[in-house]
C-alpha positions, 0 to 999 in steps of 0.5 A: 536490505529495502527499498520503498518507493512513494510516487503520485499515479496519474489515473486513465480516468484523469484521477490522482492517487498516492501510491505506497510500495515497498518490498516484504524483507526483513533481516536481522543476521536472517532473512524473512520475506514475510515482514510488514513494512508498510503500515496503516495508521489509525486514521485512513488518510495515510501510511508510513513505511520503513527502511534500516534496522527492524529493531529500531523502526518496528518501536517507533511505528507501533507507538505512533500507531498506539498514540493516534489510536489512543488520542481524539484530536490526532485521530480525528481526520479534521486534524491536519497531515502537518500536525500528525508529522510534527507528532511523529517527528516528536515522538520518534525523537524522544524514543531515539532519545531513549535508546539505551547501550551502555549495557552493550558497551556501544558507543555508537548511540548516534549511529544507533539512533539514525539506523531506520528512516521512513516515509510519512504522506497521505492527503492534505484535505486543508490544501488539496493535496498529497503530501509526502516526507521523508523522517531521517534522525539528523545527527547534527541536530540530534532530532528526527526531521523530515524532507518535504518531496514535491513528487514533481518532475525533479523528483517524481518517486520518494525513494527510500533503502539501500540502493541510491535514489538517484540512479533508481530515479535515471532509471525511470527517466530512462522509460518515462522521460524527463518532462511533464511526467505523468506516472502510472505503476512505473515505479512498481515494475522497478521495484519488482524488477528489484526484487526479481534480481537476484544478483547484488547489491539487490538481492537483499531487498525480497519478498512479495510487494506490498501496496497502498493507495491513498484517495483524494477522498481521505481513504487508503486501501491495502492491495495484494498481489500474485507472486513470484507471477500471475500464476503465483499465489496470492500474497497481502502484506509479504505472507502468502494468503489462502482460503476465504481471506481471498474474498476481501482483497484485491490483487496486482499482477505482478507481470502487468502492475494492473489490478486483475480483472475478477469479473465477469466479461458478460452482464449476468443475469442476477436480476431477481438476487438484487434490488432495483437499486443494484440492479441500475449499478449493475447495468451501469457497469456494463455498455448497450451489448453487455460487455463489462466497460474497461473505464471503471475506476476502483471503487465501482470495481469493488463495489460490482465485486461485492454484489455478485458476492452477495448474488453467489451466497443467495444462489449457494443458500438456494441450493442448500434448501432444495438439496435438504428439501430433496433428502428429507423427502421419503 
């Protein structure tokens, strides 16, 4: 079982971000909680993830992925979202198309064909806007075709899996109302309450989160998280992570649904590590008493993170040499 959810997060800041989240399970007459489901693409203004049958879903990611990478124009990011879509749609009717069971003495290829469906979106910088579909093979007509979502008040989250999308939806209207919705990481909290559930019909869909953002500036980033709770391991794409990997990621709690904190309340004092230019976006970071500001958005985030980074590897070489200096002294 699956469940993959796609909904516009409305920042404190007052920012938009297109978030992708989805559960880690795979199953195939096993389960393994350690499965890929969503997806980067060779360009960085979007994501797709799946929901239904791995053998029939994984064929069709990879090769659209091989394809982008393999083309200029789709690859190029001044190609529009509309035109990967219409690719997308292309190609996964031509694999679906090719599907071939008369060795199996199945004659169920349209139930074949329809067993994965997926969610495309990214941003649209020709329009100034997330866009966001649904890809389903549509038995009628015999071809992949997609569902365009608004994200509006209607239909705030894309839902896709095996629990209905309409009562997921009354569940959220249940805690966020049913006008002028403004999401946070709401739709994430049920989705790990999905997950945490162990009894049916959703104690299918498991494993650890994963997460996407898509930024109005045409990137997309990856995030991991904390699981099975904040004292859990650290995980990123379903798998547990362990040892120097920790340092390129950043991680969700999953018992808030908010990026943890990593660093340092206090302004430290790393003056003479950096240059003048680090050393403005370091006091930038921090207020008139040297406290961290709790308004800085991601990237700023990122960025103080890879300083200080950068300022512990400086101070680690320093004590190397004194400690060699110290040994090689008679």
């Amino acid at each position: 079982m699956t469940l993959c959810a796609v909904w516009i997060r409305h920042t404190p800041a007052g920012d938009q971000e297109l978030v992708f989240a989805t559960d880690s399970c795979l199953s195939a007459g096993e389960r393994w909680e350690a499965g890929v489901k969503l997806f980067e693409l060779p360009r960085r203004d979007c994501f797709i993830c799946f929901a239904g049958e791995t053998n029939r879903a994984y064929p069709m990611i990879l090769n659209l992925i091989q394809t982008i990478n393999t083309s200029p124009a789709l690859k190029n990011p001044q190609t529009d979202l509309l035109d990967i879509l219409n690719h997308t749609k292309s190609l996964f009717t031509d694999l679906a198309q090719a599907i071939d069971l008369s060795e199996l003495s199945r004659p169920d290829y349209d139930d074949a064909r329809s067993e994965a469906q997926f969610i495309f979106g990214g941003w649209r910088w020709q329009t100034s806007e997330f866009s966001v579909w649904r890809l389903f093979y549509d038995l009628k007509q015999e071809v992949f075709t997609a569902q365009r979502y608004f994200l509006d008040d209607s239909q705030p989250v894309c839902f896709i899996g095996d629990l209905e999308s309409d009562d997921l939806i009354l569940e959220l209207y249940e805690e966020v109302g049913i006008k002028d919705i403004k999401l946070d990481m709401q739709p994430l909290k049920l989705l790990i309450n999905k997950i945490r559930d162990t009894s049916l019909p959703s104690s299918g869909i498991r494993g650890a989160p994963q997460i996407g953002k898509v930024y109005r500036s045409g990137n997309c980033k990856v995030f991991g998280i904390l699981w099975q709770s904040s004292n859990g391991k650290p995980h990123y794409q379903g798998r547990p992570i362990v040892g120097i990997q920790n340092l390129v990621h950043q991680y969700f709690d999953p018992d808030t649904c908010e990026l943890i904190n990593n660093l340092p309340d206090k302004k430290p004092d790393i003056v003479k590590f950096l240059h003048n230019d680090e050393i403005s976006f370091v006091n930038l970071c921090y207020n008139e008493v040297d406290n961290l500001k709790v308004d800085l958005n991601e990237f700023q985030r990122g960025k103080l993170h890879e300083i200080l980074r950068q300022v512990a590897y400086e101070q680690f070489l320093t004590t190397v040499k004194i400690i060699e200096q110290t040994e090689a002294q008679p």
